[in-house]
N, C-alpha and C positions, 0 to 999 in steps of 0.2 A: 634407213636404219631405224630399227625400235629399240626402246630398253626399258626394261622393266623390273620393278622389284616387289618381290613377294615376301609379307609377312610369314614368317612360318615358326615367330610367337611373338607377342607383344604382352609379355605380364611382366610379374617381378620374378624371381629368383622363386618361392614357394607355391609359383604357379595358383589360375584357379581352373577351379574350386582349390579351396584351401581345407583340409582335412579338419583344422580345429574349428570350424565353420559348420562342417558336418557333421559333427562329432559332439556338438555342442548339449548340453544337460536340458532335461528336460524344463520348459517355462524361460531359458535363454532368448534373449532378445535373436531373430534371426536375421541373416545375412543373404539376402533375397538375391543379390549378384552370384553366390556359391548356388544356392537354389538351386536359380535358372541354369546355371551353366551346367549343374549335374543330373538337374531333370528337363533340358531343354525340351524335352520328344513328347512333355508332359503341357509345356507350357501352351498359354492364349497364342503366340505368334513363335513355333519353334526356330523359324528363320533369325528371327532376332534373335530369341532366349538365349541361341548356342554362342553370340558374339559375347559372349558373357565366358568363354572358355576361355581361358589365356596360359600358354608354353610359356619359357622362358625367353627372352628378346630377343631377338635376329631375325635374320632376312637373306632375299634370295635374291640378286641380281641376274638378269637373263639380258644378254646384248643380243642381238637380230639384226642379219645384214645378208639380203639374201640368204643362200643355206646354210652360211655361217652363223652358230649358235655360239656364245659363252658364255656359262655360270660361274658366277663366284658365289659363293656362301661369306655371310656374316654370323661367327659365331656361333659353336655348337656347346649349348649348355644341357645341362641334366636330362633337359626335356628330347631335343635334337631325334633321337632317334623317331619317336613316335610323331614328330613332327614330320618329319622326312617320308615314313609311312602313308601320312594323309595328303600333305601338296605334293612331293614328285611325282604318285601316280596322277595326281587331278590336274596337272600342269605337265603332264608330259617330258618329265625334269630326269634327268638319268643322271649322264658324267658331272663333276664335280672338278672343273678345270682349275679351280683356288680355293683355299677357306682363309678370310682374313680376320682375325683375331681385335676385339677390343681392348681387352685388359684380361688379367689373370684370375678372374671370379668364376667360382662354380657354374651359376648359369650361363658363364660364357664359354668355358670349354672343360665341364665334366663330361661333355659329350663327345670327346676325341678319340676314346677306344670304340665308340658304335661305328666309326668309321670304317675299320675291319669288314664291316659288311662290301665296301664299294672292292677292297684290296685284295684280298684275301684270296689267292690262286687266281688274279685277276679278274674277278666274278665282274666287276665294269671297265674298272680301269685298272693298273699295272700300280700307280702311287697317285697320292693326293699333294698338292705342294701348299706348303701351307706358311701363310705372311704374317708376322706378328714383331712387339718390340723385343728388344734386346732380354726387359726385366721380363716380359710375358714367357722367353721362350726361357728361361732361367726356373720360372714358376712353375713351368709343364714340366720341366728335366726332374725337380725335386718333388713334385709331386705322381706325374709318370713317367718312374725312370725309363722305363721298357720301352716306353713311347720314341725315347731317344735313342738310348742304347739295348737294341736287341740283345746283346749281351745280359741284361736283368730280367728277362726273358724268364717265366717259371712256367708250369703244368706241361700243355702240348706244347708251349712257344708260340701261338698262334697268335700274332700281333697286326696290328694296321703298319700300310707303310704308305710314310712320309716325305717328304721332301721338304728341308726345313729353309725360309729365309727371312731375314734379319729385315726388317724394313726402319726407317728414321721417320720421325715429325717432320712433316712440310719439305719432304723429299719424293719426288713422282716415284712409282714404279708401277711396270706394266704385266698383269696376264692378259696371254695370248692376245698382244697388242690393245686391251684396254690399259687406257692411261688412270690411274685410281694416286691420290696422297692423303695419307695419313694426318690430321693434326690433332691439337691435344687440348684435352679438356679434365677439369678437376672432376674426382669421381668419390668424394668425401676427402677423408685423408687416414695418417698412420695414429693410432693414439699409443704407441710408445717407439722409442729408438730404432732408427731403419739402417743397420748397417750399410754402408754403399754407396745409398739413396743420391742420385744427383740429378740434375734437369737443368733445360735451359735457362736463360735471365726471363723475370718477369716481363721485363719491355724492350727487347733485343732492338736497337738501331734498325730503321727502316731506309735503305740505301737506296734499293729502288723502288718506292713506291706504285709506279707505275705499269710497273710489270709483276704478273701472277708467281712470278722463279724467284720470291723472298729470297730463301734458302736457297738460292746459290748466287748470290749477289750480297749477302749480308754476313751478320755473325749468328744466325740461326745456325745451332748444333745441336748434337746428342743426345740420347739422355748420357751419355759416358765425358761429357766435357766440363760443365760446370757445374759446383755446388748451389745446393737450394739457398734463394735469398730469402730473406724475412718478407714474408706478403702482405700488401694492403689490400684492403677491399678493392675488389675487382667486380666486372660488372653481374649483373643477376644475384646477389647473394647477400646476404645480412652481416652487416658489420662484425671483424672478428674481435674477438678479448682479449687473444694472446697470439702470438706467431705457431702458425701450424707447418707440418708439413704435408702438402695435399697429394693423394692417390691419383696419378694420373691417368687415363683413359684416352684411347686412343676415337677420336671420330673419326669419316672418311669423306673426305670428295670423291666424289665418283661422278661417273657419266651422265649429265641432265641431277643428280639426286645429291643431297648432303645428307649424310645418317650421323645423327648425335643421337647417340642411346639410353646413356651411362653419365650422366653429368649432375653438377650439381654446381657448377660455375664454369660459361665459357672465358676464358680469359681475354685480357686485353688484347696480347699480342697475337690470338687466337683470330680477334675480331677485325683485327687489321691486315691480316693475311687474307683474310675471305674478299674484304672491302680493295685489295688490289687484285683480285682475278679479273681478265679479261672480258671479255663479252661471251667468248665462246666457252670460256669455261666455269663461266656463272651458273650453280644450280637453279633450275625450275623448280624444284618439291623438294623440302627441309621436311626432315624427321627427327622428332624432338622429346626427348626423354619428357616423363609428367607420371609421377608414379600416385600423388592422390592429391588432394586441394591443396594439402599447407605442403609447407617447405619440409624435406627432408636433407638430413645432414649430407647423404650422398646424392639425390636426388632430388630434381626441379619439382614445386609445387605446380600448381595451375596459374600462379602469377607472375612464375621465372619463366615456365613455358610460354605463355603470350608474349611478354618481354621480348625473349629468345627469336621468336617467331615474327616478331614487329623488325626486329633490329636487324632481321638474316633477309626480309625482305622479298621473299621465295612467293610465285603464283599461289603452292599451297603448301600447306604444312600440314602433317599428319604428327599426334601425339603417340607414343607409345611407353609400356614398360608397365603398365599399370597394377597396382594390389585391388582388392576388398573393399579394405575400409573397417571389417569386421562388422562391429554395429553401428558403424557411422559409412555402410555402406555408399556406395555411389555405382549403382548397375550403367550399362554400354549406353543403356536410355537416355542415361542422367548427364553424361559426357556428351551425348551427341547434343541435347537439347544445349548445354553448355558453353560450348566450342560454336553451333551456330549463333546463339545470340550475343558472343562475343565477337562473331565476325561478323554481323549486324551492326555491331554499334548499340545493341539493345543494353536495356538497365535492368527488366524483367522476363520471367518466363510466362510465356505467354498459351494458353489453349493445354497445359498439360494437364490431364487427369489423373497421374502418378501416385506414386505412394507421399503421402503428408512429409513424410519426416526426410528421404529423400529428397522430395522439392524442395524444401527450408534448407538443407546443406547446400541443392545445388545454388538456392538463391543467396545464398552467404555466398558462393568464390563468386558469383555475380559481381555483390556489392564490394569485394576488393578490387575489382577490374579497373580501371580507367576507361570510360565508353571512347572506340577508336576504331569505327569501321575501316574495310579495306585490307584485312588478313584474313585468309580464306584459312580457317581451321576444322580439324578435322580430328576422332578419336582415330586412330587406326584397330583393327580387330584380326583373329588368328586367319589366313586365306586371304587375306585383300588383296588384290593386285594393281598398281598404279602402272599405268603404261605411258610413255611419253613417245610419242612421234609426231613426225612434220611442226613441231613448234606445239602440240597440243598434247593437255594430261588428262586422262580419263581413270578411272578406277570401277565401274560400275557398280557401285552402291550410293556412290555422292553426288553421282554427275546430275 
């Protein structure tokens, strides 16, 4: 058996090329990562140039087991369709067996009505069945009512069809026999009054440590059971000022792979559910949100990402979600020289002849590092494919 998962985006939410990039007045300082990625055909090395292009975040899991094929999709945001356009022909990707949902944000599922394309008089398949939280599926209802009830149906009526199900935190569920669970990770927060709003305890009792089934041995529950308690700093994240209440985001265990997207704190009790899985069900390759050098309010810098990556303890970790930078660019160059000489143990950049002002940023998240060989890091780019079999992970661009 193989499994594999295909990037089919790894930006942020405004994608690049970023329009005010290109758009930018004449004598503007320019953004050489929007550049490359929208004249890649132009560039010194267009292979490279084009990893400079980035969809919105998601990925494609593919399980293989003899003739048995199954896909699940992660997440269909704005971009989603044109995504879909470029890898399933080039990966040979057709039916759409699951789409598992991380949170309720635009780049994660504005792309829910492209789906019509798989549904629609059964043009692939007949419905798409689609896994997501309680609040997530709440969020799509209000925001595409149609999506739920055909009934709000207008024009032709010509809608995608669904299969909707409710999934929990740190509760298994399976497509077509892959075993996949959900757990939870901060994903910014609300900055005003969230009607409703509930989630489990910060550091729910750990009953059986020992075994990977927390949640159904402990008092892990719902987002529908308990009120949010006032947070202390938890790990990865910068001391808070005031009690917030944080945006939750679902990550996923899956098969061989941990995908954390959407983060900007994994929690404690987050971190001790991973640290009781089994043998067999320890991810090999962690996927790890890193959207530019510093910290963002909803999203890991380049020094929660290594953190993240140190403490999850994975063969390899690939970063994803990335922006620009604007004029404090950082092109795919700059991240891979990065990510290696952090998985070196290095202090410097060493032989690059790059752009000046590029090098000095990347050599700034250098010097925040802690030098700590032995985490194999990695940017991830739009088409990558990480393949894990017989106990080995290859991607052919890194190997």
């Amino acid at each position: 058996m193989s499994t594999e998962l295909i990037f089919h985006g790894t930006g942020n939410s405004s994608c690049l090329p970023n329009i005010a990039c290109l758009v930018a007045p004449p004598g503007a300082a320019r953004c050489m990562t929007c550049y490359l990625a929208a004249n890649s055909g132009s560039a010194p090395n267009p292979h490279e140039a084009i990893k400079n292009r980035r969809r919105n975040t998601g990925a494609i899991l593919r399980v293989r087991d003899g003739r048995k094929e199954i896909v699940v999709v992660i997440d269909a945001g704005k971009s989603f369709v044109g995504a879909a356009l470029e890898w399933f022909p080039k990966y040979g990707l057709n039916r759409i067996d699951g789409l598992i949902l991380t949170h309720a944000h635009a780049d994660a599922m504005n792309g829910l009505d492209d789906l019509r394309c798989w549904t629609l008089q059964g043009a692939i398949q007949d419905s798409i069945d689609i896994y997501l939280s309680q609040r997530t599926f709440e969020e799509v209802q209000r925001t595409f009512p149609y999506l739920v009830d055909k009934g709000m149906a207008t024009g032709g009526g010509a809608v995608p069809e669904f299969q909707w199900h409710i999934i929990q935190e740190y509760n298994d569920f399976d497509i077509c026999g892959i075993i996949m669970t959900p757990i939870l990770v901060h994903h910014g927060r609300y900055f005003g009054p969230v009607s409703g709003m509930i989630s489990p305890p910060l550091s729910p009792p750990l009953s059986a440590v020992n075994t990977p089934n927390i949640s159904r041995s402990s008092s892990y529950q719902s987002f529908g059971s308990l009120p949010f308690p006032t947070l202390t700093q938890a790990h990865f994240t910068a001391p808070m000022k005031a009690p917030v209440t944080p945006y939750l985001s679902f990550g996923f265990l899956l098969p061989n792979f941990l995908y954390i997207s959407d983060a900007s704190e994994i929690p404690s009790y987050t971190l001790d559910y991973l640290a009781c899985l089994s043998e067999s069900r320890k991810p090999q390759v962690a996927v790890v949100d890193c959207l530019r050098p510093t910290q963002h309010p909803s999203h890991f810098g380049i020094e929660q990402a290594v953190a993240a990556a140190r403490a999850l303890g994975c063969k390899r970790t690939y970063l994803t979600g990335f922006m620009c930078g604007l004029q404090e660019w950082i092109s795919h160059e700059g991240w891979v020289r990065v990510c290696k000489a952090v998985s070196e143990g290095e202090t410097t950049l060493k032989g690059w002849k790059g752009d000046p002002g590029e090098k000095q940023r990347c050599q700034e998240m250098l010097n925040w590092i802690v030098p700590q060989p032995g985490s194999w890091i990695r940017p991830s780019f739009d088409g990558l494919r990480i393949v894990v079999k017989n106990g080995k992970v290859f991607d052919g661009a890194y190997d």
